[in-house]
C-alpha positions as CSV (number, residue, x, y, z in Angstrom):
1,X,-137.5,183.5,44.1
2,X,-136.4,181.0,41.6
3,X,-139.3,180.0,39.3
4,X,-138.7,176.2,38.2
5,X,-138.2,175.4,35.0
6,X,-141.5,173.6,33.0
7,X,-140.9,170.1,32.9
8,X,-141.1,168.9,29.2
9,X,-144.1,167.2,27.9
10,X,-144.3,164.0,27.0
11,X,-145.6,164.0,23.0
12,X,-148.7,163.1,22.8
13,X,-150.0,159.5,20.6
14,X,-153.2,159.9,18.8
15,X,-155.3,157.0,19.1
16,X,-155.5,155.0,17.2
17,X,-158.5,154.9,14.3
18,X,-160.1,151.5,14.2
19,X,-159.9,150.0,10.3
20,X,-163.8,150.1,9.1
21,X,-163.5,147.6,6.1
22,X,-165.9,147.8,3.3
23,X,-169.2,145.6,2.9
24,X,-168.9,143.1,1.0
25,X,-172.2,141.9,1.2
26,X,-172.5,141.7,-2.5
27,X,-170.1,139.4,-3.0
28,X,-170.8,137.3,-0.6
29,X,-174.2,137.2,-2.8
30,X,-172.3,136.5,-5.7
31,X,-170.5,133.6,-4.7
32,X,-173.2,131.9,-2.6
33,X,-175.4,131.7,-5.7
34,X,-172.3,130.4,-7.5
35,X,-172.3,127.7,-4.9
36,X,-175.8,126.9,-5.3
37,X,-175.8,126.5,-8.9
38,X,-172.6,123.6,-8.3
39,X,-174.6,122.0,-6.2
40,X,-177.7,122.2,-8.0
41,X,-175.4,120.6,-10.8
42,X,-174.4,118.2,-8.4
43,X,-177.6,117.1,-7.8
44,X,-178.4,117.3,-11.4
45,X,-175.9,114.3,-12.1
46,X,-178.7,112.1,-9.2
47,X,-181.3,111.2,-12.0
48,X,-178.3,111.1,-14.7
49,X,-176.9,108.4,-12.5
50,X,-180.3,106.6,-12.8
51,X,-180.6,107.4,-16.3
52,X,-177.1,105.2,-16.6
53,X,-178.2,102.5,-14.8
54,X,-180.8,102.1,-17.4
55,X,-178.8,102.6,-19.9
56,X,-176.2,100.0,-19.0
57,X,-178.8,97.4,-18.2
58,X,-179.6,97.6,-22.2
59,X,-176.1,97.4,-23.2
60,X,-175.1,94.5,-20.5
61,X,-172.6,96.6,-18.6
62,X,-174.3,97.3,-15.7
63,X,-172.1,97.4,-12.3
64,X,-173.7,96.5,-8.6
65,X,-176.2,98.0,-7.3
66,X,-173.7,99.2,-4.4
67,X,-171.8,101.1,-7.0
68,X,-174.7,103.6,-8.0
69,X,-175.8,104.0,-4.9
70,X,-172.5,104.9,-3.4
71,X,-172.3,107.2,-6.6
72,X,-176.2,108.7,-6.1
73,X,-175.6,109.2,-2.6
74,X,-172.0,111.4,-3.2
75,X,-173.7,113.9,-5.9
76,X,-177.1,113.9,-3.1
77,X,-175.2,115.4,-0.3
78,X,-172.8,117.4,-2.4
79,X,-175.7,119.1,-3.3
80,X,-176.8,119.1,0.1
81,X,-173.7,120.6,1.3
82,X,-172.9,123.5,-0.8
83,X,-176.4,124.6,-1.3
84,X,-176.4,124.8,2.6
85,X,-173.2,127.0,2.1
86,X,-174.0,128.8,-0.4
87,X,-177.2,129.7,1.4
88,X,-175.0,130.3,5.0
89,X,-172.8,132.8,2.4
90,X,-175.9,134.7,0.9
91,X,-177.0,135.5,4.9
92,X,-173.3,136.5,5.5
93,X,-173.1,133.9,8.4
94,X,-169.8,133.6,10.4
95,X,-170.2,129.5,9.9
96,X,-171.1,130.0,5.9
97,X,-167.3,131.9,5.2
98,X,-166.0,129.3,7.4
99,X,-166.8,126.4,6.1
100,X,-167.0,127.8,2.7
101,X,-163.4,128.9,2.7
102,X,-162.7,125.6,4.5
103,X,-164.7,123.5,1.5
104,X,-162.6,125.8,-1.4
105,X,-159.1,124.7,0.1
106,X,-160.5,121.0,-0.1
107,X,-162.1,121.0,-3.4
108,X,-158.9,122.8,-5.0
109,X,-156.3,120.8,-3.2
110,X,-158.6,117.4,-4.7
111,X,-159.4,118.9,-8.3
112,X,-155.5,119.9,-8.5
113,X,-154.6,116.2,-7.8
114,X,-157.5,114.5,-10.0
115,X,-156.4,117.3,-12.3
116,X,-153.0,116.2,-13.0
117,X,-154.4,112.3,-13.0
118,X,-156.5,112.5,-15.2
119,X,-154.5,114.7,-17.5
120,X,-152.5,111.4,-17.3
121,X,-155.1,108.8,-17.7
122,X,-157.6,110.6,-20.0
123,X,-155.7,110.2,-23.2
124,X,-155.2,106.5,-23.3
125,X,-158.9,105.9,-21.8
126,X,-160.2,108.3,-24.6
127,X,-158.0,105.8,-27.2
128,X,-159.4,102.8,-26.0
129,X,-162.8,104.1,-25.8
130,X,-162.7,104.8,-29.7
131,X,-160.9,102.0,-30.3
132,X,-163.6,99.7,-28.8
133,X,-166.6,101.8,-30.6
134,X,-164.5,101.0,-33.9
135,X,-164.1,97.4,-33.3
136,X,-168.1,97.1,-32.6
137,X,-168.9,99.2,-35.8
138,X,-166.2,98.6,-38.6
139,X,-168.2,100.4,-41.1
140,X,-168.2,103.9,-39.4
141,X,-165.1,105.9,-40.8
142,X,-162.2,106.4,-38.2
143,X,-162.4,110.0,-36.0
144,X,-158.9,111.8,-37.1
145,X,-156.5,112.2,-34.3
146,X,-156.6,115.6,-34.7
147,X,-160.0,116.2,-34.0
148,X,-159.9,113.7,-31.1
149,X,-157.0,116.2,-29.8
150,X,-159.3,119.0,-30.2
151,X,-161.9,117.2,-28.1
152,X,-159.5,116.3,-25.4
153,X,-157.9,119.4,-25.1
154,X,-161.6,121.1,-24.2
155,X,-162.7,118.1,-22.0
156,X,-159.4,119.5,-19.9
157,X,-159.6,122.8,-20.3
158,X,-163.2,122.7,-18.6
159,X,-162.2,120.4,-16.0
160,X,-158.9,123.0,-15.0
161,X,-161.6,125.6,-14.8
162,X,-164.2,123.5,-12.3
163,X,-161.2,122.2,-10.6
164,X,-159.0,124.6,-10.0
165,X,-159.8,128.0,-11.7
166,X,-163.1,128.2,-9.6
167,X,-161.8,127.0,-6.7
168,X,-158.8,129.4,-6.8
169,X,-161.6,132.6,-7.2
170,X,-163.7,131.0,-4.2
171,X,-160.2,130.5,-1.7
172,X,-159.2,134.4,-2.8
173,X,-162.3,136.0,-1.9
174,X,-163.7,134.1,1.2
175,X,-160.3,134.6,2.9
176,X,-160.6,138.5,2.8
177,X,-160.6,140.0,5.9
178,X,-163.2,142.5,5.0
179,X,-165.2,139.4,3.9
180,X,-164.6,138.1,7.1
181,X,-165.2,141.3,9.0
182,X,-169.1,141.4,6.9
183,X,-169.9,138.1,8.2
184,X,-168.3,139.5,11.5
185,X,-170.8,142.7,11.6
186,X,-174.0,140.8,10.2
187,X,-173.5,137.7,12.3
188,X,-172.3,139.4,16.1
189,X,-172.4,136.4,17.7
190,X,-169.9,133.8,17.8
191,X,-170.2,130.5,15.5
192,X,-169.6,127.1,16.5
193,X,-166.6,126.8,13.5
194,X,-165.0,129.6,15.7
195,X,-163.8,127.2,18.8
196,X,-160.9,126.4,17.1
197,X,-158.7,127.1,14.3
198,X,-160.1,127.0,11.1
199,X,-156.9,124.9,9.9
200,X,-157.5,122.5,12.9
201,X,-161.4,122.6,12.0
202,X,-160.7,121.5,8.4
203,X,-159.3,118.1,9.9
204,X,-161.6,117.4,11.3
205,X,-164.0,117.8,8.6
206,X,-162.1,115.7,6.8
207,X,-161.8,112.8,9.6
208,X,-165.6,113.8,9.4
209,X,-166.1,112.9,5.9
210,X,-164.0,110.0,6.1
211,X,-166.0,108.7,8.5
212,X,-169.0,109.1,6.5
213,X,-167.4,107.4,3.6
214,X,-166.4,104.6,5.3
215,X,-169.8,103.9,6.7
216,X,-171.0,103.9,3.2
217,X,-168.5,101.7,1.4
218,X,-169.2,99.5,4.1
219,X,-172.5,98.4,2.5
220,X,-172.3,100.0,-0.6
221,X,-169.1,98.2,-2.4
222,X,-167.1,97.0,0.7
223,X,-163.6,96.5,-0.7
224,X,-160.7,97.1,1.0
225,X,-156.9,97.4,0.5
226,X,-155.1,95.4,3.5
227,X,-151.5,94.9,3.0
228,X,-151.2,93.3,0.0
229,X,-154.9,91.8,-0.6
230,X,-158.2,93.5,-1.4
231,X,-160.9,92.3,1.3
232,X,-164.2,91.7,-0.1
233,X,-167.5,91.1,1.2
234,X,-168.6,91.2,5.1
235,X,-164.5,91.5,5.9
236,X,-164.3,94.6,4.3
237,X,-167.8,95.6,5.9
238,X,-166.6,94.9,9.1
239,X,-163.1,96.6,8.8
240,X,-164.9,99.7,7.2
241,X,-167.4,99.8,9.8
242,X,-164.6,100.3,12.2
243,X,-162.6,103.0,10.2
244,X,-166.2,105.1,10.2
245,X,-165.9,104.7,14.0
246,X,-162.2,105.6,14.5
247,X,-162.7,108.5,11.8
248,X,-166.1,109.5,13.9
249,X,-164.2,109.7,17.0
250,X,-160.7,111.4,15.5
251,X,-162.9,114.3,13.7
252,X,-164.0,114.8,17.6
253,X,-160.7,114.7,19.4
254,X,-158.7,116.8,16.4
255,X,-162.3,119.4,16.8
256,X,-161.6,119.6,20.8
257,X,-157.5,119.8,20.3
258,X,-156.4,117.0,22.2
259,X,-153.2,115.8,21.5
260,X,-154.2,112.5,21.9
261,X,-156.1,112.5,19.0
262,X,-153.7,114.0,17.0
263,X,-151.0,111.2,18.0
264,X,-154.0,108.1,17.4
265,X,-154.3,110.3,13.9
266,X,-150.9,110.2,12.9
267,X,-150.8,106.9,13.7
268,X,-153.8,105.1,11.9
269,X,-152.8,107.6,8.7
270,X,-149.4,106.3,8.6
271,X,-150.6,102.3,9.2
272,X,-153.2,103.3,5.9
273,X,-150.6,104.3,4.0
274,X,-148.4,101.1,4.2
275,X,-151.4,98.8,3.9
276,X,-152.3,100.8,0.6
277,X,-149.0,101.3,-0.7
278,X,-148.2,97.4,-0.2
279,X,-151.4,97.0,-1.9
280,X,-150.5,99.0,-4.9
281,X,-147.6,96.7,-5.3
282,X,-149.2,92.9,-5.0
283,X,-153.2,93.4,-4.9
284,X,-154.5,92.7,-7.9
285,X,-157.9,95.5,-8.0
286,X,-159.5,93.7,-11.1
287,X,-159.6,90.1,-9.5
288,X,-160.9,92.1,-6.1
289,X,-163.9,93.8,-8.4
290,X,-164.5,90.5,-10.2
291,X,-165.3,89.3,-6.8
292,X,-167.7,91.5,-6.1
293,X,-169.9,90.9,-9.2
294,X,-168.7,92.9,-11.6
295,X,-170.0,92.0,-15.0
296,X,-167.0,90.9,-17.8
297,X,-167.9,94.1,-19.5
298,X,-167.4,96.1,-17.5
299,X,-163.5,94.5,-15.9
300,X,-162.9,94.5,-20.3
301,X,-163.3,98.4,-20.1
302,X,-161.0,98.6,-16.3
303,X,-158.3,96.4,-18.1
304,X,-158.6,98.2,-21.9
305,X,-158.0,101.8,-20.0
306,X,-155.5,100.5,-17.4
307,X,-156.5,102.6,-14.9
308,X,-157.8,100.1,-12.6
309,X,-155.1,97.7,-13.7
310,X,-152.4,99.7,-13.0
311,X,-153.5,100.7,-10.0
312,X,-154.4,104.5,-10.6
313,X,-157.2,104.8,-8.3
314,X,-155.0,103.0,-5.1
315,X,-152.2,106.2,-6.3
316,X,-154.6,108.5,-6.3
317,X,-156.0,107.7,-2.5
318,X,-152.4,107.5,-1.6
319,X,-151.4,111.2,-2.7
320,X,-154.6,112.6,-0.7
321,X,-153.4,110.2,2.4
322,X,-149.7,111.9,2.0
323,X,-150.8,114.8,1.5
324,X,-153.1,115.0,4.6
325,X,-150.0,113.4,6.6
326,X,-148.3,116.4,6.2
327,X,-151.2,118.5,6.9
328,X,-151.2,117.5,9.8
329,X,-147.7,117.5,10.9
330,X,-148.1,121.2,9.9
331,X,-151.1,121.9,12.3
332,X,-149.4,120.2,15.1
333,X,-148.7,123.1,17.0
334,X,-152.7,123.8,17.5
335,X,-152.3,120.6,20.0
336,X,-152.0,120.8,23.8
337,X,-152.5,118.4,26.3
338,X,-155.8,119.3,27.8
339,X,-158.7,121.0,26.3
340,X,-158.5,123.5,29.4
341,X,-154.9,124.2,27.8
342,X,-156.2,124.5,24.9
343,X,-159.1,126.8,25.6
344,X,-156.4,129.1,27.2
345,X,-153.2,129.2,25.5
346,X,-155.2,129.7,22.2
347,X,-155.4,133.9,20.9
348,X,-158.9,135.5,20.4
349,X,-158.5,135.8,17.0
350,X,-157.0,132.1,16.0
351,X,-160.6,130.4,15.4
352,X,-160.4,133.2,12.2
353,X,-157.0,131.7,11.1
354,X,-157.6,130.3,7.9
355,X,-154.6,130.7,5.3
């Protein structure tokens, strides 16, 4: 009787040991304390902004009303902001390292631009501020140009750490994965920043916050660069009015995916861009200011530091608007044509994309 021969055996695969990432509870600690204390700051600088309308009423260069409050109301909900995060991070809360990663990219992508700017600017604006302080008090001895390259080296070094060092330290750490995984553990359930990418969720924050600061120019300082001309006054309020409403509704569609909004995006970005960079070329920003009630001292000071004049602050919006342009060519493929495509062609774990 033939006895058959033992089949081999297939080897055997161990499973698999799931990955237990450390706690990182501390740290998220850490650096949610570190973005209360910015905010505090930032709302530190509320009653200094008060404290410098006071002071420019006694020295007669006081700027519209509109302009501090536009100022005063930035710092308020700064501080509103990252204290929220910061407290959102200190919980370990899936929506805290969300949006606090989202809100590092932002403010180092920004402070890297107004980095390089102001690197640019601040030399000749810290001349001409000396220059007029001289001209007012002839007696007082002259500051040596060494020292006032001492002073201007610091004033940049501090500003490359708040703008980008910081920022850098906060994008590292939030985009752990055992930082996410913490949040993950603490916080089981899902978060709202987690129904859709975190890259398509940071334009629409921005569409967001464009919105919101379109509302406020609108009755703050409405002004408004429109292809070759500032508009002033209830134009500008009226044409602001309706970018908070277009921005309102595109931070919506880009939140839901549609690739409708993303097309109506793409558009209205690239039809800002034209209308500013036109602008940049013709407009004439000190005439537009003058219009709004800007006291001679204060267009002296624009037109002594040049960067009004010359049109810094219109190249500065115009970098960010660039910038986001391609952003969002980039994200393009998070867009489908329906949000039920989007809801199905999407991965589990894409709403935890972030870098």
């Amino acid at each position: 009787m033939d006895i058959p021969a033992a089949e081999p055996m297939a080897p055997t695969i161990p499973p698999l040991e799931p990955v237990v990432y450390p706690d990182r509870s501390t740290g998220l600690t850490v650096f949610g304390i570190i973005l209360i204390l910015v905010g505090l700051f930032s709302a530190f600088l509320v009653p200094l902004s008060l404290l410098g309308v006071f002071l420019a009423r006694k020295t007669g260069g006081v700027m519209p009303a509109g302009s501090y409050v536009m100022n005063i109301s930035i710092y308020a909900l700064s501080a509103v902001a990252l204290v929220t995060l910061g407290v959102g991070s200190i919980r370990a809360r899936r929506w805290g390292r969300n949006l606090a990663l989202i809100a590092s990219w932002l403010w180092l992508v920004y402070g890297a631009v107004s980095l390089v700017m102001i690197t640019a600017i601040l030399p000749a604006s810290f001349l001409a501020g000396f220059k007029t302080a001289a001209a007012r008090n002839p007696q007082a001895p002259p500051l040596p140009t060494g020292v006032m390259a001492v002073i201007l080296t610091f004033l940049i070094a501090i500003m490359a750490v708040f703008f980008v060092v910081l920022p850098i330290v906060l994008v590292v750490f939030y985009r752990r994965k055992d930082v996410e995984e913490t949040c993950k553990r603490r916080d089981p359930l899902p978060s709202w920043t987690e129904r859709a990418p975190l890259r398509v969720l940071a334009a629409s924050i921005l569409c967001a916050v464009g919105a919101l600061y379109y509302f406020q120019v609108s009755f703050t300082i409405p002004i408004f660069p429109f292809f070759g001309k500032y508009l002033t006054g209830w134009p500008a309020s009226i044409v602001c009015l309706a970018l908070a409403a277009l921005d309102g509704f595109l931070a919506f569609s880009l939140f839901k995916r549609q690739i409708l909004g993303w097309w109506v995006t793409i558009t209205a970005l690239g039809v800002r861009i034209v209308a500013l960079a036109i602008t940049i070329r013709r407009g004439n920003l000190l005439e537009a200011y003058a219009r709004m009630g800007w006291s001679p001292r204060q267009l002296q000071l624009m037109q002594t530091t040049g960067l009004y004049h010359s049109g810094g602050v219109l190249w500065f919006g115009l970098v960010f608007l660039l910038l986001f342009l391609g952003y969002l060519i980039w994200i393009k493929r998070y867009f489908v044509a329906t949000t039920q495509e989007s809801s199905s062609l999407s991965p589990p774990d894409e709403a935890s994309t972030a870098s």
